[in-house]
C-alpha positions as CSV (number, residue, x, y, z in Angstrom):
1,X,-5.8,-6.0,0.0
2,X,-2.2,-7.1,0.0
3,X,-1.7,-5.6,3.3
4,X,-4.0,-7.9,4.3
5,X,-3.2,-11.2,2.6
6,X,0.5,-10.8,3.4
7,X,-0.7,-9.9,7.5
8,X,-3.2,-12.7,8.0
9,X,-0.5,-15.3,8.9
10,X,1.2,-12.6,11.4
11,X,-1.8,-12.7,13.2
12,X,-2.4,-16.4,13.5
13,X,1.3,-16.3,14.8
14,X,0.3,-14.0,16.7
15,X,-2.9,-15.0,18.5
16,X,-0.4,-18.6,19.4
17,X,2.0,-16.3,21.3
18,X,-1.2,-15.1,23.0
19,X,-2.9,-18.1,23.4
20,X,0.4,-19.1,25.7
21,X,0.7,-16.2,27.7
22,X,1.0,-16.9,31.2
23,X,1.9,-14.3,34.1
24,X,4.3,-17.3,35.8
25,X,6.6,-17.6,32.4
26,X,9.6,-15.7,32.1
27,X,8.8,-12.2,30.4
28,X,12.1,-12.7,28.1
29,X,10.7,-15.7,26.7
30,X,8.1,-13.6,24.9
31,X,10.6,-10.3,23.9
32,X,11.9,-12.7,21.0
33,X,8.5,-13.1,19.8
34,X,7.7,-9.4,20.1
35,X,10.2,-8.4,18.2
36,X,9.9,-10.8,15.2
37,X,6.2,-10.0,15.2
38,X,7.0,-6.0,14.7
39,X,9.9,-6.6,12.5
40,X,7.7,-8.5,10.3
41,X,4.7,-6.4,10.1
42,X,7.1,-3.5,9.2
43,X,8.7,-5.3,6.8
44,X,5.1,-6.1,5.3
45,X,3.6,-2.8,5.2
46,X,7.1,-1.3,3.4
47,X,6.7,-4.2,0.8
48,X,3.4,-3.7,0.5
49,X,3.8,0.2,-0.7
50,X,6.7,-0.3,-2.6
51,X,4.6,-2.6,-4.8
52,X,1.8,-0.1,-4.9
53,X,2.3,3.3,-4.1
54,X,3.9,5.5,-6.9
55,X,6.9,7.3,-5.7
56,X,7.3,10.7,-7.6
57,X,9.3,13.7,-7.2
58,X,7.9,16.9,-5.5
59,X,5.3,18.9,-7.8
60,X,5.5,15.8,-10.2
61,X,1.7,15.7,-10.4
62,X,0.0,18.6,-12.4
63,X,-3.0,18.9,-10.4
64,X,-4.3,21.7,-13.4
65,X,-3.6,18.6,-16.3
66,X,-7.3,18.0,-18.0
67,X,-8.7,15.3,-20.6
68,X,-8.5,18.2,-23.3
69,X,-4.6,18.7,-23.0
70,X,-4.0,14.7,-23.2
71,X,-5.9,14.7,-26.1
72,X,-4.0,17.8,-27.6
73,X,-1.0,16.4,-26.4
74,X,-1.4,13.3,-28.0
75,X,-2.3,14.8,-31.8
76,X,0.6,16.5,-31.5
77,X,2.6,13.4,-30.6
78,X,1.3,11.7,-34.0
79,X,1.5,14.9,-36.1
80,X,5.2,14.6,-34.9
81,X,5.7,11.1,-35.8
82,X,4.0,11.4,-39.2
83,X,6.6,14.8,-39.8
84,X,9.3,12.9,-39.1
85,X,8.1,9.8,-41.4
86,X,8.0,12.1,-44.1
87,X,11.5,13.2,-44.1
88,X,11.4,16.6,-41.5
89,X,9.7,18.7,-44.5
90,X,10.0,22.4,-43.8
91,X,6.5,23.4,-45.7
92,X,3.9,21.9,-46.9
93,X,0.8,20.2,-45.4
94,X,2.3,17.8,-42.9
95,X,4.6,20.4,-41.8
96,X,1.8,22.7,-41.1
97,X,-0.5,20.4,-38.9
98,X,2.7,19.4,-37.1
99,X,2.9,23.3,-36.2
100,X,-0.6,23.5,-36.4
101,X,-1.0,20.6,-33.2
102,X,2.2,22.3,-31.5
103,X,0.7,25.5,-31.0
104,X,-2.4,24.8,-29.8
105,X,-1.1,22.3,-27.1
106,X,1.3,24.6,-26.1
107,X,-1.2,27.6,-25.9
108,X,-3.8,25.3,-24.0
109,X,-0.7,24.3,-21.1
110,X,-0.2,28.1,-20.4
111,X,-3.8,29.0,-20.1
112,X,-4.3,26.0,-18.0
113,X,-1.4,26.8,-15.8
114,X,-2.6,30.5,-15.3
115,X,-6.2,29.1,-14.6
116,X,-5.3,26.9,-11.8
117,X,-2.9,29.9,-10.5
118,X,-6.3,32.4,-10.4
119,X,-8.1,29.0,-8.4
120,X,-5.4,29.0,-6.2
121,X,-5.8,32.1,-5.6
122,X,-9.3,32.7,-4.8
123,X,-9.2,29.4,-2.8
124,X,-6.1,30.8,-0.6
125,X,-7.8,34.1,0.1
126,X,-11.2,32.3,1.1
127,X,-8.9,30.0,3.7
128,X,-7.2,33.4,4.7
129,X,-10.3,35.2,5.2
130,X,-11.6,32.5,7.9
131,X,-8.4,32.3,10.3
132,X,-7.1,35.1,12.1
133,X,-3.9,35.8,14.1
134,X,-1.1,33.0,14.6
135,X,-3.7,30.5,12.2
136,X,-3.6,33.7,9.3
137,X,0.4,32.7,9.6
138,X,0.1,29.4,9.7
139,X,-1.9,28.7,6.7
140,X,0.0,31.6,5.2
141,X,3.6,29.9,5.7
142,X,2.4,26.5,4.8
143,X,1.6,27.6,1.4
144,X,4.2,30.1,0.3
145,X,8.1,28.5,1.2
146,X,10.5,30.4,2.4
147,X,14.0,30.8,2.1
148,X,14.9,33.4,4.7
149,X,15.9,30.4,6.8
150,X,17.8,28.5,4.7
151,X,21.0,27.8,6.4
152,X,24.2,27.6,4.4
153,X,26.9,27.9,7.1
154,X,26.8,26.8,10.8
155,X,30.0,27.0,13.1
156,X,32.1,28.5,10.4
157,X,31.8,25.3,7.9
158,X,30.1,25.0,4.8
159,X,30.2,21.2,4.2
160,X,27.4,19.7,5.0
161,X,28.9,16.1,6.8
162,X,30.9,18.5,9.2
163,X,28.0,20.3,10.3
164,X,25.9,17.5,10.6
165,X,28.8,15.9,12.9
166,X,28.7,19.4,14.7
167,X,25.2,19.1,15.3
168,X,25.2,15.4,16.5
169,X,27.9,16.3,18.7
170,X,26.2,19.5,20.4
171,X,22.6,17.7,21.1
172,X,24.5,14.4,22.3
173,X,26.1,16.8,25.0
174,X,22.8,19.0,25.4
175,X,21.1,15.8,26.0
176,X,23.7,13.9,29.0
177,X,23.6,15.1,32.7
178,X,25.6,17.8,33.5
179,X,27.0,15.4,36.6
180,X,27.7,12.2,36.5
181,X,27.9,11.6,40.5
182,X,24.4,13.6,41.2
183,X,22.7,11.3,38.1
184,X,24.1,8.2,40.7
185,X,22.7,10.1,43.1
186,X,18.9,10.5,41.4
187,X,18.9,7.3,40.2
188,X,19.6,5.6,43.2
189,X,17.0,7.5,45.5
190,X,14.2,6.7,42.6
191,X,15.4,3.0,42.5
192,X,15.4,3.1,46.9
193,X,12.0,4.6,46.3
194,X,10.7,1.8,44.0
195,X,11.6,-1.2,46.0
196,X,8.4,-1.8,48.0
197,X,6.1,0.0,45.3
198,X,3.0,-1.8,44.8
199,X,0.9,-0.4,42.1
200,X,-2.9,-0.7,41.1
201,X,-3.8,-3.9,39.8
202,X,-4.1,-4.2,35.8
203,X,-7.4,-5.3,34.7
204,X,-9.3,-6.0,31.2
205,X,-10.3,-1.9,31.2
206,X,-6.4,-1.3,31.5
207,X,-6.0,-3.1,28.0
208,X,-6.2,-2.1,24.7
209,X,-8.7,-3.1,22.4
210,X,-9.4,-2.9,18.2
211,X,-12.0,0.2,18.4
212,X,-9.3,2.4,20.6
213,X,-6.0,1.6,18.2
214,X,-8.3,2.1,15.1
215,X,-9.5,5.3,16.5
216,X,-6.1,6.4,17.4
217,X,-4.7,5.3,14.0
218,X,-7.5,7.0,12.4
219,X,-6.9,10.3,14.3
220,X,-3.1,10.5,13.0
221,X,-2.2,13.7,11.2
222,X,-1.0,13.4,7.4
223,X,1.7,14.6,5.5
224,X,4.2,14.1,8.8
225,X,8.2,13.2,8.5
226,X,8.5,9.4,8.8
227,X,10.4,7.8,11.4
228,X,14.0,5.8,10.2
229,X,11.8,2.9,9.6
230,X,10.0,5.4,6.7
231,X,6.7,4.8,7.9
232,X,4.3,7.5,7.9
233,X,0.4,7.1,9.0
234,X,-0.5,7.0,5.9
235,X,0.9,3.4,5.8
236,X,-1.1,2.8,8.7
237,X,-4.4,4.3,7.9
238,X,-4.4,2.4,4.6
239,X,-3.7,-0.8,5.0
240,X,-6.2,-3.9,5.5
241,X,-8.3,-3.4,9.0
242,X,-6.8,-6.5,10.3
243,X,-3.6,-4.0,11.2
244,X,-5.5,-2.5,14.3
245,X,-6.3,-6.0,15.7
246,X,-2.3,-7.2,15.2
247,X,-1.5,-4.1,17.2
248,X,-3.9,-4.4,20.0
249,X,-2.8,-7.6,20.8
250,X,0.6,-6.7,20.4
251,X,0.6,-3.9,22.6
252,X,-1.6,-5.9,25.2
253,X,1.5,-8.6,25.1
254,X,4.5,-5.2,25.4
255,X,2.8,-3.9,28.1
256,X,2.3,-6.9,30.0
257,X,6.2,-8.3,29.5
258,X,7.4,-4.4,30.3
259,X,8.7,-4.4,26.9
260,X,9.0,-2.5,23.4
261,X,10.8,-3.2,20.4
262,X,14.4,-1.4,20.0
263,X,13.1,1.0,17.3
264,X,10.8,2.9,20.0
265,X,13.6,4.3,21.4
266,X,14.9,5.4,17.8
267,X,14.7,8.8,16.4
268,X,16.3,11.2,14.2
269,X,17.3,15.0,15.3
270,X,16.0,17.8,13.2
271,X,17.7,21.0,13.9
272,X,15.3,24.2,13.7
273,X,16.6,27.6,13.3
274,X,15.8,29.4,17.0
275,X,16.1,33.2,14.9
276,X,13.5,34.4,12.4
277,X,15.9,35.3,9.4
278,X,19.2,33.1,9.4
279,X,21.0,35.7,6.9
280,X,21.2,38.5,9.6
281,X,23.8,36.6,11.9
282,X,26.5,33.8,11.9
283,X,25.0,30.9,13.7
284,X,26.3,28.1,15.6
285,X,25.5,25.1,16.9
286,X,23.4,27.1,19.9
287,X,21.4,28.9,17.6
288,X,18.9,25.7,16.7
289,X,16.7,23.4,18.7
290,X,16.9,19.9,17.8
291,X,13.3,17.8,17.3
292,X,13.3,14.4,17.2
293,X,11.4,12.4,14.8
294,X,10.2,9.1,16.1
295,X,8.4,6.2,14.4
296,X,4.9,6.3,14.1
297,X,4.2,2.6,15.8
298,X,5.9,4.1,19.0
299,X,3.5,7.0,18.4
300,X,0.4,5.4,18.5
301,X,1.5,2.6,20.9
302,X,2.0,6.4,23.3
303,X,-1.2,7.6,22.5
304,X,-2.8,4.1,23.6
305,X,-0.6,4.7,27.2
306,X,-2.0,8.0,27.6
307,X,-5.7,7.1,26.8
308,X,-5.5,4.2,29.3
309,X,-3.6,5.8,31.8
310,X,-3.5,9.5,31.9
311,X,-5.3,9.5,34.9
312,X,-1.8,8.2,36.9
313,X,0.4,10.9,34.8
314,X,0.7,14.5,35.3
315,X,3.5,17.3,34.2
316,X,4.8,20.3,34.8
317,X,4.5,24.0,33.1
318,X,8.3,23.9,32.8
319,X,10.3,23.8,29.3
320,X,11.8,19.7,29.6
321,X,15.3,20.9,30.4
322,X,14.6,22.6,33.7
């Protein structure tokens, strides 16, 4: 609901930058627009969770906790209090209720926590049962962690900020061409080729509408790393359904000015172990692939592309460095 009290003025911006559109304007007269529209809508839905969404450490949440420990819990809260009103007596009747309320709250937590470890159990060998092969391992690693490749040294160092700079350095030279006169060379021939390229004409089936983004939003995998903006598709798939139409009509207006905010072209580098068990070996740099995490507007506004125009793209079986 605040999502979409807080969005409703974006879009009547929004629909006026539309409204003006014309083919014959200058493109960059629109870029400004398209970038304070994104920026805000960002901005909006990170507000928007702050105010709302409970942030809470990993395995903060007892998913076993029941109505009968609260209640336990809070008796022997006011056993407690009532103890320590009395002057902390060390027998007698207060003191015994106080140990009395103690003990049977603290024996209810441990058979809880074994119960939900026997559900958790039975529920994981039912799932394991059903897959087979590399989705037995799958489900199997997702639920148990593993430290076998937890990396403590890379390159000799042990401080983290050097080997994070190591890192940054390494992929930043993995990922620049090997000659800088051949690049020339490439780019030139594909900008010669390009000059008197007509392509097909872009009509109203080319462009994006409400039903595909909602789709595509709705589609989105959970639990995935957020982009640098720290948006996830959660943010996305619950906010107000006015979001979808604000990013059809944005997207309509990027991919008619050839444009997309900075922040598409953003990511972060994850580096992944390339060898099973990192304690076996002294790894460097070479030893880890890097995967870069993008934002998850730039991953939806792709998906869009590829449903509207997969028909003009095709790829290769080759790894993307060859």
């Amino acid at each position: 609901q605040c999502t979409g009290l807080r969005l409703q003025p974006v879009l009547d911006e929004l629909n006026n930058i539309v409204g003006q559109w014309n083919a014959n304007n200058e493109c960059c007269n629109y870029i400004t627009n398209i970038d304070k529209v994104y920026n805000d809508v960002v901005n909006i839905l990170l507000s928007c969770s702050t105010c709302y969404v409970p942030q809470r450490r990993k395995n903060f949440y007892k998913y076993w906790w029941t109505e009968e420990l609260k209640i336990l819990k809070e008796e022997s809260i006011d056993s407690n209090r009532v103890w320590k009103s009395a002057g902390k007596p060390r027998h007698g009747p207060i003191f015994a209720k106080r140990q009395a309320c103690r003990m049977r709250y603290r024996k209810r937590i441990r058979e809880s926590q074994h119960e939900s470890t026997l559900n958790y159990s039975n529920e994981l060998n039912d799932a394991l049962m059903q897959k087979h092969g590399s989705d037995f391992w799958k489900c199997w690693n997702s639920k148990f962690e593993s430290n076998n490749n937890k990396c403590e040294q890379v390159d000799g160092c042990c401080d983290s900020s050097l080997i994070a700079n190591n890192f940054a350095q390494h992929f930043s030279t993995s990922y620049t061409s090997v000659c800088d006169s051949r690049a020339e060379e490439l780019k030139a021939e594909y900008s010669a080729k390009r000059e008197n390229y007509v392509g097909s004409p872009l009509t109203d089936e080319n462009l994006f509408d409400v039903e595909l983004v909602s789709t595509i939003i709705a589609e989105l995998k959970h639990g995935k790393a957020p982009g640098l903006d720290t948006l996830t598709a959660e943010h996305l798939q619950y906010s107000h359904p006015i979001l979808p139409t604000i990013f059809a009509k944005l997207f309509n207006l990027m991919l008619l000015c050839g444009h997309v905010p900075d922040s598409f072209g953003r990511s972060y580098t994850i580096p992944i172990p390339k060898i099973k068990d990192c304690r076996t070996k002294a790894l460097t740099s070479d030893d880890f692939r890097g995967i870069a995490i993008s934002g998850v507007f730039s991953k939806v506004y792709e998906l869009c592309i590829y449903n509207r125009f997969s028909s003009y793209l095709q790829t290769a079986d080759n790894q993307f460095d060859f």
